[in-house]
N, C-alpha and C positions, 0 to 999 in steps of 0.2 A: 248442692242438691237442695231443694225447694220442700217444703215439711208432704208430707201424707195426704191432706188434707188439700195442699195446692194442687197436686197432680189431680187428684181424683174429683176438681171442679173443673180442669182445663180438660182433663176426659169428657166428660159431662158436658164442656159447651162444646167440643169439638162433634160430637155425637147432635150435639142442639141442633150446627150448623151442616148435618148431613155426610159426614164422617164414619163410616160405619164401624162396627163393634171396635175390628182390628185395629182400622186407623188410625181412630179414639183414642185405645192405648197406645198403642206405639206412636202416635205424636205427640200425646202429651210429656212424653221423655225426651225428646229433642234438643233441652240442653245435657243429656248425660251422652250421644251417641256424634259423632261424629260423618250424621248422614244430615243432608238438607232435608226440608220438611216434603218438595215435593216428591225426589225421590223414594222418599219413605210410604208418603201418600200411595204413588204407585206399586213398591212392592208388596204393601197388605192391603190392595184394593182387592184382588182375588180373593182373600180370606174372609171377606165380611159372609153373611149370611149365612153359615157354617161351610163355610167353602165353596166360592163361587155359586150361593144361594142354595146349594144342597141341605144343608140344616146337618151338617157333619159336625168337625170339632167347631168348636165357641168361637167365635172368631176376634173374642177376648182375652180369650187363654192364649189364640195365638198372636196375639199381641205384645203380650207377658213375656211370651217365649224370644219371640225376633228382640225384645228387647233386652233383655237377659243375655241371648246369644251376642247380641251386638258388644255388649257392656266386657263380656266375660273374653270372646274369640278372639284371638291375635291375628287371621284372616289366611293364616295359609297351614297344611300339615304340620310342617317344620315346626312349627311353634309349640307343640302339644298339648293343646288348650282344650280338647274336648272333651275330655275326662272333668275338666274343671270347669265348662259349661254345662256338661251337662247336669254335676251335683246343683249347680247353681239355680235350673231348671228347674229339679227334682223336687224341691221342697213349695215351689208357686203352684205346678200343678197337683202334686196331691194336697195340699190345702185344699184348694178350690173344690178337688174332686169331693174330698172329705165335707166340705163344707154347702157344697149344690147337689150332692148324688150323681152328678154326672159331670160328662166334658163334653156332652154333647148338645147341639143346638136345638133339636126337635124336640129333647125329653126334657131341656132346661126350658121351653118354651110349650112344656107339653100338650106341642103341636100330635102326638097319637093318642095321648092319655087323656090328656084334658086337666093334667094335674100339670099348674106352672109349678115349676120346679124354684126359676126366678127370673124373674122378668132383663134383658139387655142391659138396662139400665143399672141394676143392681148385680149382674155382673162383669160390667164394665168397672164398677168402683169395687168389687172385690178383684180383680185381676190388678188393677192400678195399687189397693193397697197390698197384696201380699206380692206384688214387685218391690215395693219404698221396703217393705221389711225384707226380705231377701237382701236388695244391696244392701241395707245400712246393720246388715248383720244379726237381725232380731230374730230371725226366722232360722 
């Protein structure tokens, strides 16, 4: 695992080079998941913009999350791993909730109020670090 600090600049160029929220994150964990990068690419393209450009959930947070899931899920029922994904979950999004007022993209980009709540960029790199602390336990 790559320190805190690595993820959260490969976030950050990956988003440079047109990446959006989701992708961001969830590719810059690439060596912890056992998916290719473009596969990956494609299943958090729909997530960017707050959900297929609706301004929904952060499409940071679900980056956090697919990656969490990926790290934590054994990949079938039988396994019984979702109990233990989802603690694992539990503690990146309410952070972030706690820590932006929201888990949402319009009021984090306060696209109605007018009030940024935090700009893409600074929630990309909070989603990338309270993922590094979740797995390594800190959290």
């Amino acid at each position: 695992m790559h320190t805190e600090q690595q993820y959260v600049q490969r976030a950050r160029a990956l988003h440079e080079k047109g990446y959006n929220c989701a992708q961001a994150v969830a590719c810059a964990f690439l060596d912890l998941v056992e998916v290719d990068e473009k596969t990956l690419f494609a299943i958090m393209e729909g997530f960017g913009g707050g959900m297929g450009g609706k301004d929904a959930t952060c499409g940071a947070i679900s980056g956090a999350v697919a990656i969490a899931s990926l790290v934590s899920s054994k990949g079938d029922v039988a396994s019984g791993t979702k109990a233990a994904t989802y603690a694992l979950v539990e503690p990146i999004v309410s952070a972030f909730l706690l820590e932006n007022r929201s888990l949402v993209c319009k009021d984090l980009r306060g696209l109605e109020t007018g009030e940024v709540l935090r700009s893409c960029d600074l929630c990309i790199d909070d989603a990338v670090r309270l993922t590094v602390q979740v797995l390594e336990g800190r959290a």
